[in-house]
MARFI-794611 format. One record per atom (N, C-alpha, C, O): x negated, z negated, y. Coordinates in pm, whole numbers, plus 50000, padded with zeros to 5 digits. Layout:
BEGIN
XZY...
END
This chain:
BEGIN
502334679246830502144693146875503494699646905503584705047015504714699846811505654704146855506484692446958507654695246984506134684646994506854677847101505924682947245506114679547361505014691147196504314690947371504734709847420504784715247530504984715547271505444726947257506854728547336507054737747416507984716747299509344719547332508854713147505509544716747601508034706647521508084701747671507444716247774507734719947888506554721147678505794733247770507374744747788507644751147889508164744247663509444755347733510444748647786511484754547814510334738947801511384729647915511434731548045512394733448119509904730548073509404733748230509044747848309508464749348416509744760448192509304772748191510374779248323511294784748263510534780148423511294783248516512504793348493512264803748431513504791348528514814798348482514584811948569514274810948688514734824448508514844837648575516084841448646517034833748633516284854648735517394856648799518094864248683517584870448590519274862348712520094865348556520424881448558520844888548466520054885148711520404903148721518864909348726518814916948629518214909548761516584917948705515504910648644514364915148630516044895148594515864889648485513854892048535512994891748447513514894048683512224891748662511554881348751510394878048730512224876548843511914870648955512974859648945514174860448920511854844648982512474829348906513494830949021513294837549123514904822148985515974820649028516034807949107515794796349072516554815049267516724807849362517684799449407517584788349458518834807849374520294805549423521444805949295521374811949187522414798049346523234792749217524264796649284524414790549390525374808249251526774811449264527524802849183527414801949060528574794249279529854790249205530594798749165531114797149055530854809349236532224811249112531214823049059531714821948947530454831049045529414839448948529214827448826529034829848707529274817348873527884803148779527414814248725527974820748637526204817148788524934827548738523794820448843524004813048938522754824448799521264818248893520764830048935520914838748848520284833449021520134845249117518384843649210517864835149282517974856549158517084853449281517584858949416518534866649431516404851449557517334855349631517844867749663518954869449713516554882149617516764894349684518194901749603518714911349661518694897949492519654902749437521034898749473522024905949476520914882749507522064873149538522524878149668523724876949692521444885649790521804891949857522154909749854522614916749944521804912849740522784930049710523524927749691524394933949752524014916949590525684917849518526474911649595527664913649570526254904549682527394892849745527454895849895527954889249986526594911849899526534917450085527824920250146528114918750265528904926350010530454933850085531314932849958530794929649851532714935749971533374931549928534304915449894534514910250004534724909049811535114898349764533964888649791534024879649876532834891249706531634884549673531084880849818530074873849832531444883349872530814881949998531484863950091530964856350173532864864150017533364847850000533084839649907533854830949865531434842649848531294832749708530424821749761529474823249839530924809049702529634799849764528374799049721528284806049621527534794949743526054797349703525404782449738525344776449845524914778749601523664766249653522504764449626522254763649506521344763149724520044765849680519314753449546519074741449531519224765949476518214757649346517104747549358516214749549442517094735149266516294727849334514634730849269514534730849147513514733049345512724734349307511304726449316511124721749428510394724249235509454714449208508284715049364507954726149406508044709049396507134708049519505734718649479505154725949560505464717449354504264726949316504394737949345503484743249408505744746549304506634757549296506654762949465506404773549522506944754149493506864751749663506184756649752506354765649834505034746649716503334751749775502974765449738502584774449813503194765749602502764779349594503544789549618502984799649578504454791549661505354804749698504384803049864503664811649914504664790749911504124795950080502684798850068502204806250154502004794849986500724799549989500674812549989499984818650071501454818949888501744834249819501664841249959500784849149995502504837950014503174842850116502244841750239502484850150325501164832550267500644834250407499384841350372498554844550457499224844950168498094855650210498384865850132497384869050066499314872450109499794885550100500824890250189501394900850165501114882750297501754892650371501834891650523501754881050584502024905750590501374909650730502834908050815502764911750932503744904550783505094905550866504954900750981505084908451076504684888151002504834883951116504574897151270505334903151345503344896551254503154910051366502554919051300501904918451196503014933151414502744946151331501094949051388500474940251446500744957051372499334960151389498794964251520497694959551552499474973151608499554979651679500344976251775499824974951885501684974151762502694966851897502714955051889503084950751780502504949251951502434936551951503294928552090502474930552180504044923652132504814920952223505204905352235505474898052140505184901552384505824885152422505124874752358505714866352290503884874852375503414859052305503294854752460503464861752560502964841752448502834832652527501404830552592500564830552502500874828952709499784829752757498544824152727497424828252755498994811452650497864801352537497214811352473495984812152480497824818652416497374831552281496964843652311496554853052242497204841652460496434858952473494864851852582494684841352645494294860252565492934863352611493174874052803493984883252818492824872152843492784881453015492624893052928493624900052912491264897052855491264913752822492484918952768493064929352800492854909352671494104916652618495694919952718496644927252690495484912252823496744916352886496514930952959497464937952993494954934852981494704946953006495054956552940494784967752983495784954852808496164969752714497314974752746498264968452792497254989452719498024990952775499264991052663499234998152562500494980952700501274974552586501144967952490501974962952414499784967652493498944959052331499514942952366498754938352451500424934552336500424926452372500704920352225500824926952122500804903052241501524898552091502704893952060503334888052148503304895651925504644891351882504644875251931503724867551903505354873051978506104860651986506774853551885508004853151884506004847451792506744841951622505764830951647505434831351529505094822751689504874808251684503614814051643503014803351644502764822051609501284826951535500424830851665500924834051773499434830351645498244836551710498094845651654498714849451554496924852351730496944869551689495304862451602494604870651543495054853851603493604849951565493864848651424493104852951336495164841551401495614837851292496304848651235496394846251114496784857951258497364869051206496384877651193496544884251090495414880551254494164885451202493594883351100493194893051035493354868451049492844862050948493944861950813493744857250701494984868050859495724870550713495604885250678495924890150570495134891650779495014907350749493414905450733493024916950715492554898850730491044902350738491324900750523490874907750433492144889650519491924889350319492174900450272491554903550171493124909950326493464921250238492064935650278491914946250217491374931250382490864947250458489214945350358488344936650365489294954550292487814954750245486774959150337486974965850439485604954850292484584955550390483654972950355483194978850257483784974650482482944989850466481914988550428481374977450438481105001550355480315004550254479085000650354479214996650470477995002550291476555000950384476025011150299476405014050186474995016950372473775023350330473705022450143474065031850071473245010650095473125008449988474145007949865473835011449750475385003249904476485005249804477135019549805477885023049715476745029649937476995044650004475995046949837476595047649730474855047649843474035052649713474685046849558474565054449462475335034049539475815032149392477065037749423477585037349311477925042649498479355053949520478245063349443478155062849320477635069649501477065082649458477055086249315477585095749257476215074849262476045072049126477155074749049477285083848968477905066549078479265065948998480515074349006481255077848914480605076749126481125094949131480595101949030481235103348926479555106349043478765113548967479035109848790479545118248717478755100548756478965096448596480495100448625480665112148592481765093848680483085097548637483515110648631484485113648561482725121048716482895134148697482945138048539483885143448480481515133248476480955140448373481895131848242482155136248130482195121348288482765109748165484685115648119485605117548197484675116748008485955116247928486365104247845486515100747728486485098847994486945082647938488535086247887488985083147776489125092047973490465088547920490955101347816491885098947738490575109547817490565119547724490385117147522490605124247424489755099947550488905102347412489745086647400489575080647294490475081447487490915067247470492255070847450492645071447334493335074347575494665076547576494965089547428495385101147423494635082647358495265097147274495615087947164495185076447156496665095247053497565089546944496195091346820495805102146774495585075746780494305078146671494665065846592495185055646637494265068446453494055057646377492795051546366492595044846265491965052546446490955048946456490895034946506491955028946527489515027946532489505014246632489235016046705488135020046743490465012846772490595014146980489465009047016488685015447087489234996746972488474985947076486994989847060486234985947149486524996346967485105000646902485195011047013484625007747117485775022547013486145035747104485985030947232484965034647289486925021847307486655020147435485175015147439484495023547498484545006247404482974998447386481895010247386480995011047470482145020747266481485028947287481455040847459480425044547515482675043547498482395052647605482565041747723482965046447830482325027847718481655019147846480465022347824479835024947926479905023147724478435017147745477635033647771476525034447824478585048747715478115059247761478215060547915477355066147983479205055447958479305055548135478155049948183477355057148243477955039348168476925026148189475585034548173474725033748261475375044248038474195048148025473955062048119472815065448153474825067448147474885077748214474325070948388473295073448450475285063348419474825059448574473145055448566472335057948656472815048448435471315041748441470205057948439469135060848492470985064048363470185079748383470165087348528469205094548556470845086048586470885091548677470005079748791469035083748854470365069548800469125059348887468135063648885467585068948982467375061848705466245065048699465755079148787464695080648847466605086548777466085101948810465985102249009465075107249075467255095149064466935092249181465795081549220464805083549290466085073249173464415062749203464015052449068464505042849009462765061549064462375057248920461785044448943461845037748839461235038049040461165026449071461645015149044461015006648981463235012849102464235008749085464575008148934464614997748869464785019248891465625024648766464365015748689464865006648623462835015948680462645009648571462184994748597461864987948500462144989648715462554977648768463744967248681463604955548646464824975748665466264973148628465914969748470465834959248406465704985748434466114991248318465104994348160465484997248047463784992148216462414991948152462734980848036463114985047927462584967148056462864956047983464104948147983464024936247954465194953148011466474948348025467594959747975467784971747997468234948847893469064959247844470264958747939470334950848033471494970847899472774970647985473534954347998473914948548100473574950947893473994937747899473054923848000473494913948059471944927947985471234918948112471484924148259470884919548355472374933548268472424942448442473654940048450474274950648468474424929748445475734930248443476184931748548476984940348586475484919848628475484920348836475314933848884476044936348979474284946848834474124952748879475774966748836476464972648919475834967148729477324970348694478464967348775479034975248851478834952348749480124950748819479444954748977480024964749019478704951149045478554955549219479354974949218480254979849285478574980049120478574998649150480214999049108480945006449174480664992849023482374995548984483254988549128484274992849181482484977249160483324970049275483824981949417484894984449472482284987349435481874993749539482875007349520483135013849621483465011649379483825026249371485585018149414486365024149487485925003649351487225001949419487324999949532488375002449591486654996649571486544991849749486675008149839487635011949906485925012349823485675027049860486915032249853487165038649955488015031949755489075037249717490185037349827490865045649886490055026849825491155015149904491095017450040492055016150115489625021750082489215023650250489765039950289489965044150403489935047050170489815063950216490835067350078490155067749975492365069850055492815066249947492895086249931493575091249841492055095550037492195104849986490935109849900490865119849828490285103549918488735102749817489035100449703490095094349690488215104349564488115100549446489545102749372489955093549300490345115349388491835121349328491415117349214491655106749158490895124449187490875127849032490285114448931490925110148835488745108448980487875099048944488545080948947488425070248887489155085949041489545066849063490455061048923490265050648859491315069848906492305067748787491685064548625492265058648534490395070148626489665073248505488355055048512487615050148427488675050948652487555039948663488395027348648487975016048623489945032248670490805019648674491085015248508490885004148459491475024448454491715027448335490385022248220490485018248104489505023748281487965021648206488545001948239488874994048151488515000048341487524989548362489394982148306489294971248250490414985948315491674978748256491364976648124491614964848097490914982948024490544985247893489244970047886489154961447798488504971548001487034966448034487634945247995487094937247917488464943748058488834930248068489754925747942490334914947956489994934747789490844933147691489934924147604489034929147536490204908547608489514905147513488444904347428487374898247435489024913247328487994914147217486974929447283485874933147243487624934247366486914945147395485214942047477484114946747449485644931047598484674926647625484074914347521482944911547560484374907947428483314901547366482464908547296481374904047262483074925947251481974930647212480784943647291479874950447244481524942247456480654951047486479664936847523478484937247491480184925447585478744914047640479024911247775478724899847811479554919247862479674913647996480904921648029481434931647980481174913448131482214919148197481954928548330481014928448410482774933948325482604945848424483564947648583483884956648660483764932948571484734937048712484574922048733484674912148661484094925648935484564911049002485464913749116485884925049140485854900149207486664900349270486404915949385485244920249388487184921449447486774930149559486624924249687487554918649744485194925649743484874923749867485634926150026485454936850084486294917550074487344916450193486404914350299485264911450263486624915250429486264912250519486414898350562485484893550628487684889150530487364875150517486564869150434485814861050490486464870150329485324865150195484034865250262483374855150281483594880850310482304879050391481984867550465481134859150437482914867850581482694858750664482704842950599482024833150628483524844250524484284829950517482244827550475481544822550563481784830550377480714828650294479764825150419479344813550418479444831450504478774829750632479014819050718478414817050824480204810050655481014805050798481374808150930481274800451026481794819450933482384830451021483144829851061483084833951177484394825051022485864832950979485914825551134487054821551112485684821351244485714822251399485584832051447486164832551555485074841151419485034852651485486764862451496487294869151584487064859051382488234865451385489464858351492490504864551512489264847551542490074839951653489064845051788489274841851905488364850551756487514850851940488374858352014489114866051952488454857852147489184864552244489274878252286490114883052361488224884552224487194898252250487974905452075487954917752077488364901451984489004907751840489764919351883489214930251872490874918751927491974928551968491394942852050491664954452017490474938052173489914949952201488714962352093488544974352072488004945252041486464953751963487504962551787487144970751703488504956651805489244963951656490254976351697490774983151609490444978051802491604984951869491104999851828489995004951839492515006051770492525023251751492765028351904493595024751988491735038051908491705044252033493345058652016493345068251940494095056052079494755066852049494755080252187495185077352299494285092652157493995104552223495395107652283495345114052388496665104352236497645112952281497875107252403497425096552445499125120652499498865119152658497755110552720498075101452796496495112952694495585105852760494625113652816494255119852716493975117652904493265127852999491475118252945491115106552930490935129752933489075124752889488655113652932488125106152849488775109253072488525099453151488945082553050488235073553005490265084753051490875072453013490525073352860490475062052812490285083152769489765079152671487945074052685487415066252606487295079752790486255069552794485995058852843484865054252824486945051652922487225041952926487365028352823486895017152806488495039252762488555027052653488055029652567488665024652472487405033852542485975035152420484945028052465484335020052393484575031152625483615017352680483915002452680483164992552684485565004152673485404989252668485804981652533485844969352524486044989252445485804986452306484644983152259484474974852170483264993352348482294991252263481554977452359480754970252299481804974852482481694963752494482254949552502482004939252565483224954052399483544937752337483294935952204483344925152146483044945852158482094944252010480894937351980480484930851883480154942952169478854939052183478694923452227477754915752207479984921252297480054908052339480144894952199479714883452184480934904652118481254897352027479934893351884479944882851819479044903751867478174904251822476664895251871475814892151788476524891852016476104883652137476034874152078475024867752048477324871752051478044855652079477334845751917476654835651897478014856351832478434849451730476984854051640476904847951533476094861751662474934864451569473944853351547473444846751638473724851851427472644836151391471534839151307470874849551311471374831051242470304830151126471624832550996471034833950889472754833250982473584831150883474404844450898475134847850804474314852651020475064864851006473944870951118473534864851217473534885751073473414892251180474074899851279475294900051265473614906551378474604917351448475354928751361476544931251343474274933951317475294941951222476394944451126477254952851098475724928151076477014925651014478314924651052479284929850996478294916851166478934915351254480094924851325481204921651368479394938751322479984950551340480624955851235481754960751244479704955051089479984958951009481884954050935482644960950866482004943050977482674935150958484314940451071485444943051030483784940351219484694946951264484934959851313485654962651409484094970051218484154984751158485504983651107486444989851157485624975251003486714976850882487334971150948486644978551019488044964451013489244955351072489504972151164490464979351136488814974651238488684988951323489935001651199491015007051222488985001551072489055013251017491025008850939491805013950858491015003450978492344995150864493395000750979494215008550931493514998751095494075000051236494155020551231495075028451248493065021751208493455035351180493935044751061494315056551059493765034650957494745041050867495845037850915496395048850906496905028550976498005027250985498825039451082499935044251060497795042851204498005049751288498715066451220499725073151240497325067651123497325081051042498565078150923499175088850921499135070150837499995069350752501285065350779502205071650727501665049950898502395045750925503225050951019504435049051029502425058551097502605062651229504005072851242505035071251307503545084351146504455092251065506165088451070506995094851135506455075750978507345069250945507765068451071508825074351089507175061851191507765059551304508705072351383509805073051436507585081451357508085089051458509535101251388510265108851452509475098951259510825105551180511705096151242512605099651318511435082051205512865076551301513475078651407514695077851423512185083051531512715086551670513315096951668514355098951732512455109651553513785119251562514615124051539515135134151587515105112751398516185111751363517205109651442518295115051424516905099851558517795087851634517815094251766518395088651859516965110251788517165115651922517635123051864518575116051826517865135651803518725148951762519785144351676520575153751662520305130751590521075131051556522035115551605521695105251662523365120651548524595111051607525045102351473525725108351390524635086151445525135086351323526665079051277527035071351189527205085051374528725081751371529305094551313529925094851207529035105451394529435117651375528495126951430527805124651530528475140751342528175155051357528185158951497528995156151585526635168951501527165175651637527025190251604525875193851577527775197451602528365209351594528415212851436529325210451357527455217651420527055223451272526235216051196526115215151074525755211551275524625198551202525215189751124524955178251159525685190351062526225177750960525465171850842525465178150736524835160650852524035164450736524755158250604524135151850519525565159950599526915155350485526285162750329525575172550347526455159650222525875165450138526635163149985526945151449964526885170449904528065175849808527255169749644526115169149690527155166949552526185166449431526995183049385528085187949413526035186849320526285198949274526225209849318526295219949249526065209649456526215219249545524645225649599524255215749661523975231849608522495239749675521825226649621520965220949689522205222049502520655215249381520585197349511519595190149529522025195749575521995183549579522485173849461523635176349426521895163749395522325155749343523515135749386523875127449302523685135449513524235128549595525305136049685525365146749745526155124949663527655131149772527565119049836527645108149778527355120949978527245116650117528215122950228528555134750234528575112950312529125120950392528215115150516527605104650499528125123150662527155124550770526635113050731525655111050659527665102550808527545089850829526415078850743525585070050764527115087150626526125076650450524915086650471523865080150476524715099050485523245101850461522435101950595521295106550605523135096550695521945095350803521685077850764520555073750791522405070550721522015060950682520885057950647520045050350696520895067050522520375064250386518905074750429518205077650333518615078350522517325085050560516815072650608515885066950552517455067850722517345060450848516565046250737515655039450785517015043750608516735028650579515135037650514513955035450538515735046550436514155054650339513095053950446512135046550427513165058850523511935059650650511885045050666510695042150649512565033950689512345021850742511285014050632510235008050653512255017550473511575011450410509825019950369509105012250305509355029950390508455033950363507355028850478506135028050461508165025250612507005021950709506985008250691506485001950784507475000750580507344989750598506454984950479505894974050487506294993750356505594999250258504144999750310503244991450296504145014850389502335018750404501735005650498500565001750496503064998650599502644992950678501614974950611501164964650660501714980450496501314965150414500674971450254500884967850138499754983350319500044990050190498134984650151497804989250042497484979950189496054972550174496594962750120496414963649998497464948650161497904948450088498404945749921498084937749833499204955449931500024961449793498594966349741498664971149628497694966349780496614981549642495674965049624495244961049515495544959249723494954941649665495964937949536495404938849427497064934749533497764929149419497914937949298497994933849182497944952749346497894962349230496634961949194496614961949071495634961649233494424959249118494454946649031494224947148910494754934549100495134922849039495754925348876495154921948774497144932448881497894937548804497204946848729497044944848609496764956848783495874963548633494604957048595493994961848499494164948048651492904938448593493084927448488492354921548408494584927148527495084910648450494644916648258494334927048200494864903148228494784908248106496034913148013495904917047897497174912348078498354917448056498364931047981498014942048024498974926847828499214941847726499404952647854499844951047967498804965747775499634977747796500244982147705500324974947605501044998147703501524997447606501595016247617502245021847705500775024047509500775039947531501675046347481501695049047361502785050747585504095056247538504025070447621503495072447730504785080647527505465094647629506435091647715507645090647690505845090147820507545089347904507915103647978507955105548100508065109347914508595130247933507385133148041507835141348121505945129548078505035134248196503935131048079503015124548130503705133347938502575130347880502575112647820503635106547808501435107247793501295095047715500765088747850499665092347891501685077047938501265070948000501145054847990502135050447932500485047448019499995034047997501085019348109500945015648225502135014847989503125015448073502714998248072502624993347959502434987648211502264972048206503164971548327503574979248414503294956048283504224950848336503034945448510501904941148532503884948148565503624947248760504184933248808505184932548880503414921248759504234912448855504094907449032504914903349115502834909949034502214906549188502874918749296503364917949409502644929649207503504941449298504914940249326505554942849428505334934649187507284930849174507614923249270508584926549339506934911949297507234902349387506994907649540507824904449625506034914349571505934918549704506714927549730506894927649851507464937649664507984947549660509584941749715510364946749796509664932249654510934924949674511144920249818512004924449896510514913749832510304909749986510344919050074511004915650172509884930150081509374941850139510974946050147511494941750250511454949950102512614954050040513924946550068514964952750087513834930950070514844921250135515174920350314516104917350388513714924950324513514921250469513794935750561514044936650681513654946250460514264958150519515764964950546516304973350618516144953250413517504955250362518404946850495519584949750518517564935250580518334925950689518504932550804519434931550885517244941250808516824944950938517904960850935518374963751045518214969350832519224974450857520284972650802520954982750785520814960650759522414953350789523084955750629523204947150541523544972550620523854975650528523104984250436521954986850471523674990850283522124997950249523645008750126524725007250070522405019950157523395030950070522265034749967521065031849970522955041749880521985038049722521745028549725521915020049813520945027649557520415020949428519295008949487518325014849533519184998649495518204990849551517634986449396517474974449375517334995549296516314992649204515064995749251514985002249355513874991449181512764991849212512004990849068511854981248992511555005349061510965007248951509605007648936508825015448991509244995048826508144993548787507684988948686508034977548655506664996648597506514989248501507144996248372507114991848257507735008748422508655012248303508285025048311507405027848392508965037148216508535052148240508845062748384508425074148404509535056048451509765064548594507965057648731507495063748826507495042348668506345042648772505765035648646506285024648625504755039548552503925031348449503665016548518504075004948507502885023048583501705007248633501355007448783501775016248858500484996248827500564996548951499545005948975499835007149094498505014348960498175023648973498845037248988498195045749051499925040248945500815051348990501265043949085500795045349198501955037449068503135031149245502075032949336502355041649418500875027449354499655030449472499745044349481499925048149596499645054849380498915071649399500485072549452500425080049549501715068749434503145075949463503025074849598502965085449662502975060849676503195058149776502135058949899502165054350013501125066949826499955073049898500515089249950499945095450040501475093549891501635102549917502995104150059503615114250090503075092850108503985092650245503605098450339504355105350408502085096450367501705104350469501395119650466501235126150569501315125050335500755137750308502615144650331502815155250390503495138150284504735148250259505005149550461505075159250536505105134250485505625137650642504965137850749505575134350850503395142350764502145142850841502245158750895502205159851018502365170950821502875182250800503915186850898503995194750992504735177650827506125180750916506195173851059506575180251157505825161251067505725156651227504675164951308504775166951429503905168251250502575175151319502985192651376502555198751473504045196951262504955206451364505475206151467505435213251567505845199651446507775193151539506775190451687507095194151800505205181251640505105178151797503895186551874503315182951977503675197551806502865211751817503725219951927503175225452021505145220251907505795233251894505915231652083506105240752163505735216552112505475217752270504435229352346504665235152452503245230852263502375237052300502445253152333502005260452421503445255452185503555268152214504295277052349504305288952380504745267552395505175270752510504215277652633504465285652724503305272452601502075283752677501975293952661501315300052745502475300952559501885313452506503375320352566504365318352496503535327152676504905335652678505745342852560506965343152546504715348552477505395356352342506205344552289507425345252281505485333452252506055324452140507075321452199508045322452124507425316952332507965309352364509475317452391510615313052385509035329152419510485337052433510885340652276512105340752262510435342452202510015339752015511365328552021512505332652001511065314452050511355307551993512455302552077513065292552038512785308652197514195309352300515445319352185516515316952128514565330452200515675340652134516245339351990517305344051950515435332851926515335330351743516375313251727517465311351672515595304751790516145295151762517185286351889517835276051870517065294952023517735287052124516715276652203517455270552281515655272852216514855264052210514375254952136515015251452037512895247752174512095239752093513255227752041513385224751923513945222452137514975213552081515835218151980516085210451888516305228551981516885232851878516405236851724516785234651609514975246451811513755242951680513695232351598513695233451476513655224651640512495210251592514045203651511513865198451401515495204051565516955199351511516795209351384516905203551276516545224151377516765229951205515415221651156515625211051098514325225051173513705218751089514135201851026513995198350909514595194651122514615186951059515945181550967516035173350875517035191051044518265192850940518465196850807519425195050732516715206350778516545210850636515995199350564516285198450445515415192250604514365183150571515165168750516514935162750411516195165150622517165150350589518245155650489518795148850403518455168650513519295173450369518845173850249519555167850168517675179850197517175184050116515885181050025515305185449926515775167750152514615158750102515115144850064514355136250019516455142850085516765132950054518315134149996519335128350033518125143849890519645145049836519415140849641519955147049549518615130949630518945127649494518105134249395518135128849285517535141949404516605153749372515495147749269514885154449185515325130349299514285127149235514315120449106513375114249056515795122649043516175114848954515175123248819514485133448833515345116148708513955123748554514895131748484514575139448393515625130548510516775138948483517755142148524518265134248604518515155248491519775163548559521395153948584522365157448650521215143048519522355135048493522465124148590523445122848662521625117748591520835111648707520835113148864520495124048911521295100448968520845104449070519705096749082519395086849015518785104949224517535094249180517675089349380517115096349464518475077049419519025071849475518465056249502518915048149582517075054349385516485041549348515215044649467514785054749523514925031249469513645027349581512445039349553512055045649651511925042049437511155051049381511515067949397510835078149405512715065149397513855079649390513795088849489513935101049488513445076549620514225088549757512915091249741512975103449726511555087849733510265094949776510035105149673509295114249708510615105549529509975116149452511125125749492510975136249430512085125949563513275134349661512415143449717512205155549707511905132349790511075139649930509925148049830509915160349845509105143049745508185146649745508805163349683508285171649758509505169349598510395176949520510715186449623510365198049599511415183849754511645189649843510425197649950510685206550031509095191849923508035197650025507325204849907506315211649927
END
């Protein structure tokens, strides 16, 4: 026993010796330290270190497989959602060269196949019937003080406590069935106890995460109280004594298919049009019915084609509804990110100041916590925006691996971290994507100003359930503000405003330059650190900046 003991920590993989969380890639000679790669590339980017040699670690073929596996189904890099540019004529379809710019990345992939890595993360929209167990369960989490009667400092038994207010939730939703269809309800619930409805349980909890994930402004308050239930739900001894478990995998739009033998549909030639976000801007009525007609007839084509005895039409739709609805969250969240860059990169110079505009910034000075000069804080906007669109842009995703992470059976641990008693676990599926996310943003703009920590897991982001609610909030802080900036064209119709906004500000260009000179100052000056001592300059930092500042 102890010889199979010392062999099981023999083969235990060596960590990176600087965030000590992510296995070690790279071996510095003159560091002799083991490094993973995303760190081996912060420390050794400038200066001395930057002449250190480096040799890649040798790693087990298992180790191997599974990182690329990791990697071809959690992540969307290859092409972006929406632009797509220079593939080769094998890979495109005639309709698709009809878009207008919709074309594909040129990286050796099909768009069939890049589809099919985004169909694992896109959950499948609700139907009629799981629309009625949402209802349900809304309803019970309203009335339920799950976390009220759990998160609190007791000498009592936790695990008895949580058991008891599952099975009041559980009894509450079965009360409320009955009262909507007593049919059903005593179908279910007449001769079967909660523990014989387990299928019918985990489906209504599945359906309230799924739901979440599709509309992340739904369920504020409720979602946190179902994550928390059902995290508690998978502890061991907790479920051997409620009897069943309460959580299964979440329903994707590949899983469907795959189950159907489908997953062809997502390579058909007709995908790109029948999933395509219709976008309204500069577009005259005409050309938006256009391409709404011909969206809806390649849906139809596609539904034609591929409907059997093993999938129907609807499904069919149903299926590329959500591939549809995923395309338009990006539009509505990602979109944002884009367009701060353009106007960052049209009203400002990031070599140097133009006139007064400097957005140079002092610590100590009007409640900045960072001393920047132009140069470093147009930077350091320029990467924050990059890295946030590269965030929401994969942010289905990130909320797939963050449930993973609060499902695992991985301790928590109920500590004050100065915001109340929060439930602090360790994030590894998020850690790892986060990294990547983060390496690849760090190449694409060259150099990087601030803190490239990434907090998780500790009292500045508990669990992966806060990092999801934090980084949900990208589109709400800069949706606001872009939605000004590209309004203020309009007002130009109105003679009052417009001589308003000649005499006051010099013009809309000049307009739209203060607003956003208040905004790169003051939304991104350090502001987000947990304390006064502190800059908060970390990956987590610049957004609770921003968020502090609106």
């Amino acid at each position: 026993m102890d010889n199979i003991q010392t062999a099981s920590a023999s083969d235990k993989p060596d960590f990176c010796v600087e965030c000590r969380d992510q296995e070690a890639s790279i071996f510095c000679e003159q560091c002799d330290e083991d490094f993973c790669e995303v760190c081996h590339a912060m420390l050794h980017r400038t200066g001395n270190r930057r002449k250190h040699t480096a040799k890649s670690l040798k790693v087990d073929a298992k180790t191997t497989s599974d990182a690329a596996s990791l990697k071809n189904e959690s992540t969307f890099e290859d092409l972006p959602s929406t632009k797509i540019e220079n593939s080769t004529s094998n890979s495109l379809p005639s309709t698709m060269m009809e878009l207008d710019g919709t074309v594909i990345n040129g990286s050796g992939a099909t768009f069939g196949e890049w589809m099919t890595k985004r169909a694992k993360a896109v959950p499948l929209r609700l139907n009629t019937h799981e629309r009625g167990l949402l209802r349900l369960l809304e309803a019970a989490l309203n009335v339920s003080e799950y976390t009220d009667k759990i998160d609190i400092i007791s000498y009592s038994n936790k695990a008895k406590r949580i058991v008891a207010q599952i099975r009041d939730l559980c009894a509450i939703i079965c009360g409320l069935l009955v009262s909507g269809d007593y049919k059903l309800g005593a179908q279910l619930f007449a001769e079967k106890s909660v523990r014989e409805n387990e299928a019918f349980f985990q489906q209504v909890f599945e359906v309230g995460r799924r739901y979440k994930i599709m509309n992340p402004e739904k369920m504020r308050s409720s979602y946190g109280k179902l994550m928390y239930m059902l995290m508690d739900s998978v502890i061991p001894e907790v479920e051997e004594l409620l009897g069943f478990s309460c959580v299964i995998p979440i329903k994707t739009v590949y899983d469907f298919l795959k189950a159907r033998e489908m997953v062809e549909i997502l390579h058909d030639d007709n995908i790109v049009l029948a999933t395509r976000e219709i976008s309204p801007e500069f577009k005259t009525r005409a050309q938006i019915d256009t391409e709404s007609q011909r969206k809806k007839r390649a849906i139809e084509t596609i539904c034609e084609k591929y409907a059997n005895e093993h999938i129907s039409r609807e499904e069919i739709e149903r299926c590329l509804s959500s591939l549809s609805d995923n395309h338009a969250y990006l539009k509505a969240n990602r979109d944002p990110c884009e367009k701060m860059i353009k106007y960052l990169t049209k009203y400002f110079n990031p070599s140097k100041p133009d006139g007064n505009y400097s957005l140079a910034i002092v610590a100590g000075r009007q409640g900045h916590r960072l001393t920047h000069s132009h140069t470093n804080q147009y930077a350091y906007v320029h990467q924050s925006f990059s890295l946030w669109r590269e965030i929401v842009h994969e942010m289905f995703m990130l909320w797939m691996l963050a449930d993973e992470d609060l499902l695992s059976v991985s301790p928590y641990r109920l500590t004050n971290t100065g915001q109340g008693l929060q439930r602090i676990q360790h994030c590894s599926n998020i850690s790892r994507s986060m990294h990547k996310i983060l390496n690849r943003t760090q190449k694409k703009c060259g150099s990087w100003v601030g803190s490239s920590v990434i907090h998780l897991g500790d009292k500045n982001v508990p669990n992966a359930f806060m990092f999801i609610d934090k980084y949900n909030q990208v589109s709400r802080i800069l949706t606001p503000i872009v939605s000004t900036l590209d309004k203020l064209e309009e007002l130009q119709a109105d003679p009052c405003m417009a001589n308003y906004i000649e005499e006051e500000f010099g013009g809309i260009d000049q307009c739209r330059k203060d607003i956003l000179y208040d905004f790169f100052r003051f939304g991104f000056d350090g502001s987000g650190a947990d304390n006064y001592f502190d800059a908060g300059s970390c990956i987590d930092g610049r957004l609770t900046s921003a968020w502090n500042c609106t």
